[in-house]
N, CA, C and O atoms as a printed pandas DataFrame, in Angstrom:
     atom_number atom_name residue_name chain_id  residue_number  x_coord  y_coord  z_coord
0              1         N          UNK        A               1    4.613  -11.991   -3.392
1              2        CA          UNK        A               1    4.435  -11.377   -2.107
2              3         C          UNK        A               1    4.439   -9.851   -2.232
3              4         O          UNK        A               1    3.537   -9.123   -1.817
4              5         N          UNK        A               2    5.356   -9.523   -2.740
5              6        CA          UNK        A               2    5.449   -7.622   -3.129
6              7         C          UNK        A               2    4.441   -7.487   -4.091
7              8         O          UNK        A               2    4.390   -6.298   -4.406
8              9         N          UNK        A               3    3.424   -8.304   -4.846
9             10        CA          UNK        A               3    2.260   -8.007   -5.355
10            11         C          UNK        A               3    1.577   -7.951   -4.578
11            12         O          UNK        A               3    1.649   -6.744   -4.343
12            13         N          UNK        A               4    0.662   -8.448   -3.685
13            14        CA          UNK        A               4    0.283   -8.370   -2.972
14            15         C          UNK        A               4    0.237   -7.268   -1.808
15            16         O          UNK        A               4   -0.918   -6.945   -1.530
16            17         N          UNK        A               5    0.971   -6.789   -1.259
17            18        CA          UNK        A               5    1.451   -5.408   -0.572
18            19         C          UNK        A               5    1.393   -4.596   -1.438
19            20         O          UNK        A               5    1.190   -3.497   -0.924
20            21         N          UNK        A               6    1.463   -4.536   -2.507
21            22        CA          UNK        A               6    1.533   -3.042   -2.919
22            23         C          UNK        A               6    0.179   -2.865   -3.087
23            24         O          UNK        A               6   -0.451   -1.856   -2.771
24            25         N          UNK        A               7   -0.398   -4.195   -3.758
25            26        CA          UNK        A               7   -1.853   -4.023   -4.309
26            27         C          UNK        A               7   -2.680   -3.439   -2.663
27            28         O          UNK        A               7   -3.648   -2.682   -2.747
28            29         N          UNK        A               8   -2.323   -3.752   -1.707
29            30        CA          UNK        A               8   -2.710   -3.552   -0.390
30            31         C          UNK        A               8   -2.818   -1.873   -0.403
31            32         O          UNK        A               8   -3.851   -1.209   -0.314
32            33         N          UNK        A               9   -1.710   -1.486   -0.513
33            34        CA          UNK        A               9   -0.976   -0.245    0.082
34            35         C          UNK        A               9   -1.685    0.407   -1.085
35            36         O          UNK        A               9   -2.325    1.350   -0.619
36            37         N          UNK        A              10   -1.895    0.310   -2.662
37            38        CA          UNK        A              10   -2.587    1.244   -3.843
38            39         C          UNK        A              10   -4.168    0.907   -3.693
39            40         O          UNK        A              10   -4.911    1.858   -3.936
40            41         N          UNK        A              11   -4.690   -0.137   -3.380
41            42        CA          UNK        A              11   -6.466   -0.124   -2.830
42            43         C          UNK        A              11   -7.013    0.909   -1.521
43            44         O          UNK        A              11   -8.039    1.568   -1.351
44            45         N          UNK        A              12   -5.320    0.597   -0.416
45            46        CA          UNK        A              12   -6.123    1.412    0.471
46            47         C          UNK        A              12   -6.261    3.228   -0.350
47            48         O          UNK        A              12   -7.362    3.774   -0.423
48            49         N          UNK        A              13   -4.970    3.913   -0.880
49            50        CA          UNK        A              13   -4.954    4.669   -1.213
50            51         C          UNK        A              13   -5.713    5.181   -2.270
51            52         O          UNK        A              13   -5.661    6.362   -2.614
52            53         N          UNK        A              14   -6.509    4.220   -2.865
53            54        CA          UNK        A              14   -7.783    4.692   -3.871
54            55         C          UNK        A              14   -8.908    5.144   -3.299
55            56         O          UNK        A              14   -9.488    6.216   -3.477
56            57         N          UNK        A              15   -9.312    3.763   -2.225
57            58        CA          UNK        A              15  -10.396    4.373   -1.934
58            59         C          UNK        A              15  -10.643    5.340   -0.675
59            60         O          UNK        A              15  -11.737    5.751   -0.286
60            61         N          UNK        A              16   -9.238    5.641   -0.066
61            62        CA          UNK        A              16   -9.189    6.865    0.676
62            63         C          UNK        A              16   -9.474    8.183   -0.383
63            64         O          UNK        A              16  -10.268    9.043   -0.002
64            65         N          UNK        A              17   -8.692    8.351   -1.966
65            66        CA          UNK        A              17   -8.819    8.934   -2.540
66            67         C          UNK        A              17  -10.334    9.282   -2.988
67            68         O          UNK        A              17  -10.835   10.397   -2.839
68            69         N          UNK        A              18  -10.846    8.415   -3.433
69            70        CA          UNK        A              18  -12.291    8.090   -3.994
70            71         C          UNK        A              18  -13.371    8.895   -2.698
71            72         O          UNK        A              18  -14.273    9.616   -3.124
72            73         N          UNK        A              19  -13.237    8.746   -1.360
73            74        CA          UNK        A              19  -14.009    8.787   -0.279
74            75         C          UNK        A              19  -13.571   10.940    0.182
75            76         O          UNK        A              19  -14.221   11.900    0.595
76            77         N          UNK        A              20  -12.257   10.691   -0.207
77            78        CA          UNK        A              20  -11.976   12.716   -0.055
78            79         C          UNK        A              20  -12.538   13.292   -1.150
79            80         O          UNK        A              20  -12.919   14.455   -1.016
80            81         N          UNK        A              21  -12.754   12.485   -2.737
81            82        CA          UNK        A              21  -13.012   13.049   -3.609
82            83         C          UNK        A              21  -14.871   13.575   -2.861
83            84         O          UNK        A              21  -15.389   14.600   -2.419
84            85         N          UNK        A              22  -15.226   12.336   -3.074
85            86        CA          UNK        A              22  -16.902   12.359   -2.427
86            87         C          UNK        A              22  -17.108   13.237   -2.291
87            88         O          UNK        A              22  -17.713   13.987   -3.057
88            89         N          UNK        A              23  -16.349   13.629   -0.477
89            90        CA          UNK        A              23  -16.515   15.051    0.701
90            91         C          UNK        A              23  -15.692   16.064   -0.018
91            92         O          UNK        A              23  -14.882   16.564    0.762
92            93         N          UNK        A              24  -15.617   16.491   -1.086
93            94        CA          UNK        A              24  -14.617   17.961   -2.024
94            95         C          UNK        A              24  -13.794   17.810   -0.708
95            96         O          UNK        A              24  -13.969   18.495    0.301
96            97         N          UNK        A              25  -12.960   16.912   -0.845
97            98        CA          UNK        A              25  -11.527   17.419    0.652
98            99         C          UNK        A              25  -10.789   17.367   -0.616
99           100         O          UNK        A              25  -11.145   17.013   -1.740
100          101         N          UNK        A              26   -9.322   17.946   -0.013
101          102        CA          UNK        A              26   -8.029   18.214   -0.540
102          103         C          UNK        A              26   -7.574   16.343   -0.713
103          104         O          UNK        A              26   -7.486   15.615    0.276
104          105         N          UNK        A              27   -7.363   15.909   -1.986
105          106        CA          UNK        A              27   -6.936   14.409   -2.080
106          107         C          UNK        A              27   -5.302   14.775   -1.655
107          108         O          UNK        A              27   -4.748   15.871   -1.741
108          109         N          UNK        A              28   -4.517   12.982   -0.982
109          110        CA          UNK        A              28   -3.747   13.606   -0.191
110          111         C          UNK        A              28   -2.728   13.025   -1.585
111          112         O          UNK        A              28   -3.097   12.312   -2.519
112          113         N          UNK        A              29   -1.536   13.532   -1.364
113          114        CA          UNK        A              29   -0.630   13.036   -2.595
114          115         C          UNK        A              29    0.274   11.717   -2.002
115          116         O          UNK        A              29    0.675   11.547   -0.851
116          117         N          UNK        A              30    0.457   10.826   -3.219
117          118        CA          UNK        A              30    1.081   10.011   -3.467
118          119         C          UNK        A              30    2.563   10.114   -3.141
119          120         O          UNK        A              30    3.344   10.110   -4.093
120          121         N          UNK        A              31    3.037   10.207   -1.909
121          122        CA          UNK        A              31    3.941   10.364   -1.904
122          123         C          UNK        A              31    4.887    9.098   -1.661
123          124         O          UNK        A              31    4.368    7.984   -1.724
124          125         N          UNK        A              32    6.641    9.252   -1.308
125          126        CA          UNK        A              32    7.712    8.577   -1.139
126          127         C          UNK        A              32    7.537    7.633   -0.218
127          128         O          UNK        A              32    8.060    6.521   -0.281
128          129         N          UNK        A              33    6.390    8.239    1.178
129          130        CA          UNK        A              33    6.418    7.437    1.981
130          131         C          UNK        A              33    5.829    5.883    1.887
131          132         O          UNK        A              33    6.189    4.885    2.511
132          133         N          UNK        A              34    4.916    6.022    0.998
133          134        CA          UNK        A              34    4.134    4.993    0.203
134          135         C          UNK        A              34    5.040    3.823   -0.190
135          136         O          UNK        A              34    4.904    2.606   -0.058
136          137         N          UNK        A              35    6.179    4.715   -0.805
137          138        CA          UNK        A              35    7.191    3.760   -1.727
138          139         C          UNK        A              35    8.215    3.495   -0.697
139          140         O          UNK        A              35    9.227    2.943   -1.129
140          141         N          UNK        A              36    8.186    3.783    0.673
141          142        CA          UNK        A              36    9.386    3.251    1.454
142          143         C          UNK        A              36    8.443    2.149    2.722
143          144         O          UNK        A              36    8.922    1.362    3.538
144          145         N          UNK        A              37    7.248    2.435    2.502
145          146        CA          UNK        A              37    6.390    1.456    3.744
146          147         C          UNK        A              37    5.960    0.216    2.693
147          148         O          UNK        A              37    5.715   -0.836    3.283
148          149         N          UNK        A              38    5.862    0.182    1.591
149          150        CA          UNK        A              38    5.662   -0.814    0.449
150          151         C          UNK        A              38    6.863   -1.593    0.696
151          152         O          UNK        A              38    6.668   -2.758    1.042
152          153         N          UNK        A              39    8.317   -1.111    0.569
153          154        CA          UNK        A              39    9.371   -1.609    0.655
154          155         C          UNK        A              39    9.643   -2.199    1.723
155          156         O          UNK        A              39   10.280   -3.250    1.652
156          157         N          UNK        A              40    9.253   -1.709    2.939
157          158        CA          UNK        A              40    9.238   -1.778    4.019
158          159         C          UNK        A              40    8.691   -3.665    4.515
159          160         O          UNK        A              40    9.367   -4.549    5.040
160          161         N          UNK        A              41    7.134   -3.674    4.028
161          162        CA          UNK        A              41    6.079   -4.350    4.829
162          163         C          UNK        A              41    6.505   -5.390    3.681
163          164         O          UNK        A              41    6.133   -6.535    3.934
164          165         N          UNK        A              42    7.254   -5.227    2.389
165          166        CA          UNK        A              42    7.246   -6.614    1.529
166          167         C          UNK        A              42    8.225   -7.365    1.952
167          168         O          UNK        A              42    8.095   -8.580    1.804
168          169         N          UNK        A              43    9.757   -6.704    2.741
169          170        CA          UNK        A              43   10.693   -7.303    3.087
170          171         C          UNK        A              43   10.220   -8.014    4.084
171          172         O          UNK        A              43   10.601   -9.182    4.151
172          173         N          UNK        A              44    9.229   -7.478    5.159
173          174        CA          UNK        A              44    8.976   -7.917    6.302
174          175         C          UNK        A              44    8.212   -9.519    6.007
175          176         O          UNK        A              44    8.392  -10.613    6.543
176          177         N          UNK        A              45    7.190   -9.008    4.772
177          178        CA          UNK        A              45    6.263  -10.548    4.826
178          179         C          UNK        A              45    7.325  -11.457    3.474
179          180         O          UNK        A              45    7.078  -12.529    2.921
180          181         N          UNK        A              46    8.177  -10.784    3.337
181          182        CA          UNK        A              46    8.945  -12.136    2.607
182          183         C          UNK        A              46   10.053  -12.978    3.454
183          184         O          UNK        A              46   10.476  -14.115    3.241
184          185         N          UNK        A              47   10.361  -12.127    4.401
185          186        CA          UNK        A              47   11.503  -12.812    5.893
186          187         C          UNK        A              47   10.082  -13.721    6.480
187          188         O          UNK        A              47   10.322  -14.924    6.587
188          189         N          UNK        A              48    8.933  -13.385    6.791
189          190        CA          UNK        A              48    8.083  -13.645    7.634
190          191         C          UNK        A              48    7.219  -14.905    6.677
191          192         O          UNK        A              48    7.107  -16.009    7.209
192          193         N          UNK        A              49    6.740  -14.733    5.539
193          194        CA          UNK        A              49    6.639  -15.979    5.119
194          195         C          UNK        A              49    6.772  -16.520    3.915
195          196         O          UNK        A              49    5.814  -16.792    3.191
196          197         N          UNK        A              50    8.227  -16.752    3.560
197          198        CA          UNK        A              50    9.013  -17.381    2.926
198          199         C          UNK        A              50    8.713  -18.987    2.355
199          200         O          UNK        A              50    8.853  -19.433    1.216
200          201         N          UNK        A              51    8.281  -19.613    3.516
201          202        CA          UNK        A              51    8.313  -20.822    3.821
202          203         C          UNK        A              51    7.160  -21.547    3.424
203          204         O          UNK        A              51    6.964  -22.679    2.981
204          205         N          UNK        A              52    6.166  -20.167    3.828
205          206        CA          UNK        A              52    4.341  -20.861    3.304
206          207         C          UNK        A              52    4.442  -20.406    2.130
207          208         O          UNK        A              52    3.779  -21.167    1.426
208          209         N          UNK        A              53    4.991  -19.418    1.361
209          210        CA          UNK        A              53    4.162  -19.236    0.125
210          211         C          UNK        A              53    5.561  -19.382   -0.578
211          212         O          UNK        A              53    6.708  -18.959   -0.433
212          213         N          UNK        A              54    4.543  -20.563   -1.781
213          214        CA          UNK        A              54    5.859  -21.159   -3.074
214          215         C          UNK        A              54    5.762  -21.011   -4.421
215          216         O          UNK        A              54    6.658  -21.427   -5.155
């Protein structure tokens, strides 16, 4: 389940990266918050579904 979310949370952040690179924007940094909404959304879908996935 925390594979899954993170892989979520590091795809979106690539190809946001990949898409600022494109337009020369400022890429945004990798920050803590990443690593506390990862933590966050895995606790949530492992309370939430526990039961379906074995």
């Amino acid at each position: 389940m925390i594979f899954f979310v993170s892989n979520g949370y590091l795809g979106t952040y690539l190809i946001s990266s990949l898409l600022l690179y494109i337009k020369n924007l400022p890429i945004l940094n990798f920050g803590y918050e990443y690593f506390v909404y990862t933590a966050l959304e895995s606790a949530l879908a492992i309370v939430l579904f526990k039961e379906r996935v074995k």
